[in-house]
TORGU-19337 format. One record per residue (C-alpha): x, y, z; residue number from 1; chain. Coordinates in Angstrom, 3 decimals. Example, Ala and Ser with C-alpha at 12.3 -4.5 7.8 and 13.67 -1.06 7.14 Angstrom:
node px->12.300 py->-4.500 pz->7.800 pos->1 unit->A
node px->13.670 py->-1.060 pz->7.140 pos->2 unit->A
//
This chain:
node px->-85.150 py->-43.925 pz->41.321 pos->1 unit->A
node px->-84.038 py->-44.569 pz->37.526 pos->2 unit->A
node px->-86.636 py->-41.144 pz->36.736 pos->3 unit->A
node px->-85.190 py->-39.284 pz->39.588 pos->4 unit->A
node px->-81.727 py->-39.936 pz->38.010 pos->5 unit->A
node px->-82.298 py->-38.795 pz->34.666 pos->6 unit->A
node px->-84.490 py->-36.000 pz->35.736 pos->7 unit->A
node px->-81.332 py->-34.422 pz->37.463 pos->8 unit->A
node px->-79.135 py->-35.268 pz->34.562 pos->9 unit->A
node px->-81.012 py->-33.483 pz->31.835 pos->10 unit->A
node px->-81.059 py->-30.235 pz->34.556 pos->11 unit->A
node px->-77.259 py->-30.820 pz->34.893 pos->12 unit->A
node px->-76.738 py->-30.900 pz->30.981 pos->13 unit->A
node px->-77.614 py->-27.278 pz->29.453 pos->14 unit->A
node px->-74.756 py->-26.634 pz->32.446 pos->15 unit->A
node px->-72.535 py->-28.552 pz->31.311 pos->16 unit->A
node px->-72.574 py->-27.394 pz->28.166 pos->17 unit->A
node px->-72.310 py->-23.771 pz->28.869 pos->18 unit->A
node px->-69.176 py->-24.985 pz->30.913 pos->19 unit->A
node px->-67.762 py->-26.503 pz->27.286 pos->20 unit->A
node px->-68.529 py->-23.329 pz->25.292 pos->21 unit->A
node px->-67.590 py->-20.717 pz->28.210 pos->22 unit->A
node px->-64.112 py->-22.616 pz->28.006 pos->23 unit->A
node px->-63.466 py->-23.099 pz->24.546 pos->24 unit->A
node px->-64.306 py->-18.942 pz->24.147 pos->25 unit->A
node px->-60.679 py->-17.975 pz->25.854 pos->26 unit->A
node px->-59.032 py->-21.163 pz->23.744 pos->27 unit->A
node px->-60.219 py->-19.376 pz->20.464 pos->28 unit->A
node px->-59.019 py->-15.974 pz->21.612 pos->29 unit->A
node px->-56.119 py->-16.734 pz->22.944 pos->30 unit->A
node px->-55.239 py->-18.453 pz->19.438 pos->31 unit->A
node px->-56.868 py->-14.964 pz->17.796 pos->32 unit->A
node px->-54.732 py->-12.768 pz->19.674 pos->33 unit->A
node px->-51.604 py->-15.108 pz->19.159 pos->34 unit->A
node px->-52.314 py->-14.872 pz->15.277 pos->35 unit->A
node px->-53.354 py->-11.196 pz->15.178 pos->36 unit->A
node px->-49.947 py->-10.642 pz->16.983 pos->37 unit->A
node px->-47.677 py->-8.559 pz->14.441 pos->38 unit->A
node px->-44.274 py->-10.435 pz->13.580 pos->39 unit->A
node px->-41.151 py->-9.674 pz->15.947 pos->40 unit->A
node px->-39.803 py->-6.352 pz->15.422 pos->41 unit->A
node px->-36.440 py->-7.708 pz->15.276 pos->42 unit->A
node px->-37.043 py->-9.800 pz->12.132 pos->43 unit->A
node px->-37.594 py->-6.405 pz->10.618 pos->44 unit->A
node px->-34.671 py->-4.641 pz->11.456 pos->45 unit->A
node px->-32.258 py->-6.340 pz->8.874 pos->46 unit->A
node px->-35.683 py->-6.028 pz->6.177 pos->47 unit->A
node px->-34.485 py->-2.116 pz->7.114 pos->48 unit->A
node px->-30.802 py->-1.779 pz->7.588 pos->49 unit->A
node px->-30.506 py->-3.717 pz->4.085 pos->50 unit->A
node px->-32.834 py->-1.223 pz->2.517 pos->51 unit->A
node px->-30.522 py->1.394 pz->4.043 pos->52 unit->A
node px->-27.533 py->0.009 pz->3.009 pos->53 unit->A
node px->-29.132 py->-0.600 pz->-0.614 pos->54 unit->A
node px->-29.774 py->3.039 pz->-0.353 pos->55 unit->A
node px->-26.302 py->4.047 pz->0.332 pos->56 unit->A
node px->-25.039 py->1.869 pz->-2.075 pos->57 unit->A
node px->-25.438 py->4.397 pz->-5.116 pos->58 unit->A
node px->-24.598 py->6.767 pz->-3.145 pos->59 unit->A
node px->-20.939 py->5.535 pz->-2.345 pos->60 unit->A
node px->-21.070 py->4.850 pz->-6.320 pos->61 unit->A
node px->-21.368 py->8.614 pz->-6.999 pos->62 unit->A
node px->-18.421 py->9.743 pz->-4.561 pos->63 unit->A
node px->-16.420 py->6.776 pz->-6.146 pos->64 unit->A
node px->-16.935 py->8.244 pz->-9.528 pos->65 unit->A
node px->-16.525 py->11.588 pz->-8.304 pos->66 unit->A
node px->-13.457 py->11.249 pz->-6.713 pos->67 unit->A
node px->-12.061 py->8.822 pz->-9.861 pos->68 unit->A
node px->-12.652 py->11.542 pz->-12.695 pos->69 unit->A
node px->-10.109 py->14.483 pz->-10.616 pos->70 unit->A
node px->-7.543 py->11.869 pz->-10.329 pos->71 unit->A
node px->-8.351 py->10.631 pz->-14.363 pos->72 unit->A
node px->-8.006 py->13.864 pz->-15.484 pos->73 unit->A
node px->-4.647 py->14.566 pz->-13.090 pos->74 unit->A
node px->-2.807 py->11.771 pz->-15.054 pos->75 unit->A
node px->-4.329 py->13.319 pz->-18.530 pos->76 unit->A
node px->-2.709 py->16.782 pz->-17.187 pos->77 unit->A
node px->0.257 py->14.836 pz->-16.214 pos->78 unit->A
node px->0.549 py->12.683 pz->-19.501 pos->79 unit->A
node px->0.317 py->15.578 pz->-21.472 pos->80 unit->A
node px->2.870 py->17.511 pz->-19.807 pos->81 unit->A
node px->5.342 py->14.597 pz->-20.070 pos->82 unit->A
node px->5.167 py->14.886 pz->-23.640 pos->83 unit->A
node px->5.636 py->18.376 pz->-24.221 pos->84 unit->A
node px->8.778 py->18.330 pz->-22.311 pos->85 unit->A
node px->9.537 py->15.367 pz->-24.150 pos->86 unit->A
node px->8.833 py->17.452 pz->-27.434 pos->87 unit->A
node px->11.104 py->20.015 pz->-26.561 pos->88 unit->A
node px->13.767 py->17.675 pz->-25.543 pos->89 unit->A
node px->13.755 py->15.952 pz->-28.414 pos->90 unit->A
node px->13.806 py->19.319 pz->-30.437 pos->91 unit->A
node px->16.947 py->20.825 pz->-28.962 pos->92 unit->A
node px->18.718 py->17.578 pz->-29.447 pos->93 unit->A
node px->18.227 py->17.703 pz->-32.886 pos->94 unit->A
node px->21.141 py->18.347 pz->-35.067 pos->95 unit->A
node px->21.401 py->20.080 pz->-38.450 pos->96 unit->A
node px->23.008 py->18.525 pz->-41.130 pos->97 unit->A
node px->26.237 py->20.163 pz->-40.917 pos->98 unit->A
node px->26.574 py->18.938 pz->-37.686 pos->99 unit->A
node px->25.508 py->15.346 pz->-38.138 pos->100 unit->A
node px->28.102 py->15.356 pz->-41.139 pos->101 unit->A
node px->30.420 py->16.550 pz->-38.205 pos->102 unit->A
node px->29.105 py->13.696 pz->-35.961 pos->103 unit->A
node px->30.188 py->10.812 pz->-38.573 pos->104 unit->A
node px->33.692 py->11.448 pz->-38.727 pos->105 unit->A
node px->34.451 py->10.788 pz->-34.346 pos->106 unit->A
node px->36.035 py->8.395 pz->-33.477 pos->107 unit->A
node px->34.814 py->5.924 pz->-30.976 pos->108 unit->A
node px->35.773 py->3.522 pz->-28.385 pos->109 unit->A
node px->38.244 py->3.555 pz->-25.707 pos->110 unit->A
node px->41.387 py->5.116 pz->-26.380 pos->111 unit->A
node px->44.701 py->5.274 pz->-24.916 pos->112 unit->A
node px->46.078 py->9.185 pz->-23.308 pos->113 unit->A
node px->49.319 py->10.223 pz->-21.829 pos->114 unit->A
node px->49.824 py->9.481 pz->-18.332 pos->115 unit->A
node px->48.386 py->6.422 pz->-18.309 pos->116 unit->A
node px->44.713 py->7.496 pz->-18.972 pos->117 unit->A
node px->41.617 py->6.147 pz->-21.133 pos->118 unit->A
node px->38.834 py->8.238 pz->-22.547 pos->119 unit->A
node px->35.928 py->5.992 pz->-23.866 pos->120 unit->A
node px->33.739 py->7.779 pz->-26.150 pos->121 unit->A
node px->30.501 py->5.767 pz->-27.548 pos->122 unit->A
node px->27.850 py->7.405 pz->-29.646 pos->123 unit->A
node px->24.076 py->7.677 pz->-28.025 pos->124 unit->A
node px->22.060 py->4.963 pz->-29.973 pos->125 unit->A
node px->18.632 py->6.916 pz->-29.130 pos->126 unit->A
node px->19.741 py->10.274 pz->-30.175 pos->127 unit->A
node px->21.893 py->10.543 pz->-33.441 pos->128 unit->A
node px->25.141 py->12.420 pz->-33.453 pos->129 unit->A
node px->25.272 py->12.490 pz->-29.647 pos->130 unit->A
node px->28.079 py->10.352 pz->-27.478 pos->131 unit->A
node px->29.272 py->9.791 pz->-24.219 pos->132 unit->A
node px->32.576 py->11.019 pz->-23.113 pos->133 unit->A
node px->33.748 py->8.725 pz->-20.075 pos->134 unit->A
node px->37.052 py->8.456 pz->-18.039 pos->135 unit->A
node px->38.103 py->8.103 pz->-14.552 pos->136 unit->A
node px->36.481 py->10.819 pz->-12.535 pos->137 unit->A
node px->34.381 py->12.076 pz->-15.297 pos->138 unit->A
node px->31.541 py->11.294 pz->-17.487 pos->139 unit->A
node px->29.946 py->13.810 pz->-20.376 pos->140 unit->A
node px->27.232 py->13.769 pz->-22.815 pos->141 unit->A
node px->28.054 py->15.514 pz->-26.139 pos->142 unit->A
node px->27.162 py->16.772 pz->-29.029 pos->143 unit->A
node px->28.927 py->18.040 pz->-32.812 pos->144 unit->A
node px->29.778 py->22.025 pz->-32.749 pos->145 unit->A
node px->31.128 py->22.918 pz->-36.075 pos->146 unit->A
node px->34.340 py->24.849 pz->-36.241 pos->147 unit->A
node px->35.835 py->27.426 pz->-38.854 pos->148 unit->A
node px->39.323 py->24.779 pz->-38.771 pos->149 unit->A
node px->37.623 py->21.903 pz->-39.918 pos->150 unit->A
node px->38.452 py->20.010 pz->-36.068 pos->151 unit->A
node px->36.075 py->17.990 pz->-34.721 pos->152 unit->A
node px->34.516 py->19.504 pz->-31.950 pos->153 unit->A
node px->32.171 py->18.027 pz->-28.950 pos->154 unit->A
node px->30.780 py->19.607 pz->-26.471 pos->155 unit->A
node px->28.489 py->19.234 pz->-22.883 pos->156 unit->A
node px->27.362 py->22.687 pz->-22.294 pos->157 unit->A
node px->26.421 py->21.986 pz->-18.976 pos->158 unit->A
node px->28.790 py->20.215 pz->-18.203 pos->159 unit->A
node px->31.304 py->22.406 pz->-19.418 pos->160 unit->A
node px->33.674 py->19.770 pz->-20.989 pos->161 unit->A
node px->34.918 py->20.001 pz->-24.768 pos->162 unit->A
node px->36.376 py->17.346 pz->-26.841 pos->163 unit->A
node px->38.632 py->18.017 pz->-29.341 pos->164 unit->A
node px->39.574 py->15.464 pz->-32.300 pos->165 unit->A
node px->42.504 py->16.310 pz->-35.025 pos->166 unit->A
node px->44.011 py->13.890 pz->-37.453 pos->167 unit->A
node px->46.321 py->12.511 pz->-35.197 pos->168 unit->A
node px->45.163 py->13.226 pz->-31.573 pos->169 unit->A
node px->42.385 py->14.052 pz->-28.998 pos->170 unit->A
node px->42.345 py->15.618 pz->-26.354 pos->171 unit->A
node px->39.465 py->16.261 pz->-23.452 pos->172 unit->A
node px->39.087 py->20.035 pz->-21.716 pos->173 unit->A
node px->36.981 py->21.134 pz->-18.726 pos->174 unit->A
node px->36.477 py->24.923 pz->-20.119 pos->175 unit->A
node px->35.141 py->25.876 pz->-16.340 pos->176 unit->A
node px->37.763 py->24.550 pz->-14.444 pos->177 unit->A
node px->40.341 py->25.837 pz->-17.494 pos->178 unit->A
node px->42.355 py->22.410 pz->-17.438 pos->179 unit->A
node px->43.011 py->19.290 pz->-19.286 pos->180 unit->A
node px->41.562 py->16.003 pz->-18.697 pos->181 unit->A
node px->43.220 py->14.211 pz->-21.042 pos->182 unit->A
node px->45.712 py->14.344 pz->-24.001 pos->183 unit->A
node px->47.433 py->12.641 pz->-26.396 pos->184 unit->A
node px->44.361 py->9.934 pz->-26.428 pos->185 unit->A
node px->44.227 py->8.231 pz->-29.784 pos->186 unit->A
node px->42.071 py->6.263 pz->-31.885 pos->187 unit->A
node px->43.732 py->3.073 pz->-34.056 pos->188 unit->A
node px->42.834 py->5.394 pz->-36.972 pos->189 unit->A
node px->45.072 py->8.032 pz->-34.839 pos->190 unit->A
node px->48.031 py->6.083 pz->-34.429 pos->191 unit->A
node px->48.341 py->5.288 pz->-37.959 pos->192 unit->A
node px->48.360 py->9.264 pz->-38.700 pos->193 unit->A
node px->50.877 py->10.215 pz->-35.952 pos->194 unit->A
node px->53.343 py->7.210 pz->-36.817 pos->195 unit->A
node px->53.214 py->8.951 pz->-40.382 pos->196 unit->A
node px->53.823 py->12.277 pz->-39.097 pos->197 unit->A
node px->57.054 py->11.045 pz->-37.177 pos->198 unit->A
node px->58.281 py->9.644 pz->-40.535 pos->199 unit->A
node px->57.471 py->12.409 pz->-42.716 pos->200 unit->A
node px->57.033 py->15.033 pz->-40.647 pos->201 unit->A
node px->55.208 py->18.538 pz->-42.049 pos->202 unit->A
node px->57.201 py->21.501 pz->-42.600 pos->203 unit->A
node px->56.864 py->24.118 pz->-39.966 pos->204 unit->A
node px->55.952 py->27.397 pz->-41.429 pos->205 unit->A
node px->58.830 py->29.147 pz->-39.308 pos->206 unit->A
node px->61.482 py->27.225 pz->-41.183 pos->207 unit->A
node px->63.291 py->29.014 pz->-43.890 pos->208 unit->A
node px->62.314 py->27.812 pz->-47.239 pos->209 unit->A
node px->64.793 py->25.741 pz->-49.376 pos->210 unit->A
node px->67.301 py->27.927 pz->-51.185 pos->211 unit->A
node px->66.117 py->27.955 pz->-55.262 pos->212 unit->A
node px->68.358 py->26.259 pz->-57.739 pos->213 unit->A
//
């Protein structure tokens, strides 16, 4: 019985092991494929929109530069235009000598007119020999015209305004509108001179001369 048993075993075993290796073949392929498999495309996609994007990147660098150097050399253009008119400013508000000398002898600061008015006339710290001429309802900017009298003369071309100083008054005119401002306005250095004139008061060329002894 024992032989009969182990007869059908050893008949049973090359089966048995064909079973083992037929199963063990889709194991090792399935494993095969699963390896072989390429990775997910989707793990790729950023790989490629970064590379993209990296791409563009010098790209957007070039239109950047591009569109900086038009607006660099806009504010070069602009710059230098600034300056010129600044140039030419500055070289019509330049005063001769003459008219400097004339510039030194106004008087400033705010001075009382008939009829209750003030004039206030400061020189232009920037520009030399230049002032302001202010007072209610008007405001000038002036500069020295010399005269053939010797009177000290400002004026505001564009304004149309002329200021007129003598040894013992000022007085403001609007030459468009052909009126007065402002008269009678006088310095402290003004007053003195007109109280002197009242005391000793200068012969008037239409009165007769003193009869000769």
């Amino acid at each position: 019985m024992k032989s009969i048993f182990a007869s059908a075993l050893l008949l049973l075993a090359p089966a048995l092991a064909l079973a083992q290796t037929t199963s063990a073949q889709p194991a090792a392929k399935s494993e095969t494929k699963a390896a072989a498999k390429p990775a997910p495309k989707t793990a790729a996609k950023p790989d490629a929109k970064s590379t993209k994007t990296a791409a563009k990147e010098p790209v957007a660098k070039k239109a950047a530069v591009a569109k900086a150097e038009p607006t660099s050399s806009r504010t070069q253009l602009k710059s230098a235009t600034n300056q010129v008119a600044a140039g030419i400013i500055a070289a019509e508000a330049a005063l001769s000598p003459a008219e400097l000398a004339i510039a030194e002898r106004v008087h400033t600061g705010r001075m009382p007119c008939e009829l209750g008015a003030f004039v206030t006339v400061t020189a232009d710290p920037a520009t030399p020999g230049h002032f302001h001429v202010e007072g209610k309802g008007f405001k000038y900017y002036m500069a020295p015209v010399a005269t053939t009298t010797g009177t000290v003369r400002l004026e505001d071309q564009k304004g149309g305004a002329v200021w007129l100083q003598i040894a013992n008054k000022s007085m403001l005119m609007n030459q468009k509108l052909g009126q007065r401002l402002a008269d009678e306005c006088m310095s402290a250095e003004q007053v003195v001179v007109a109280e002197a004139i009242k005391k000793n008061p200068p012969v008037s060329v239409l009165e007769p001369l003193p009869a000769a002894k």
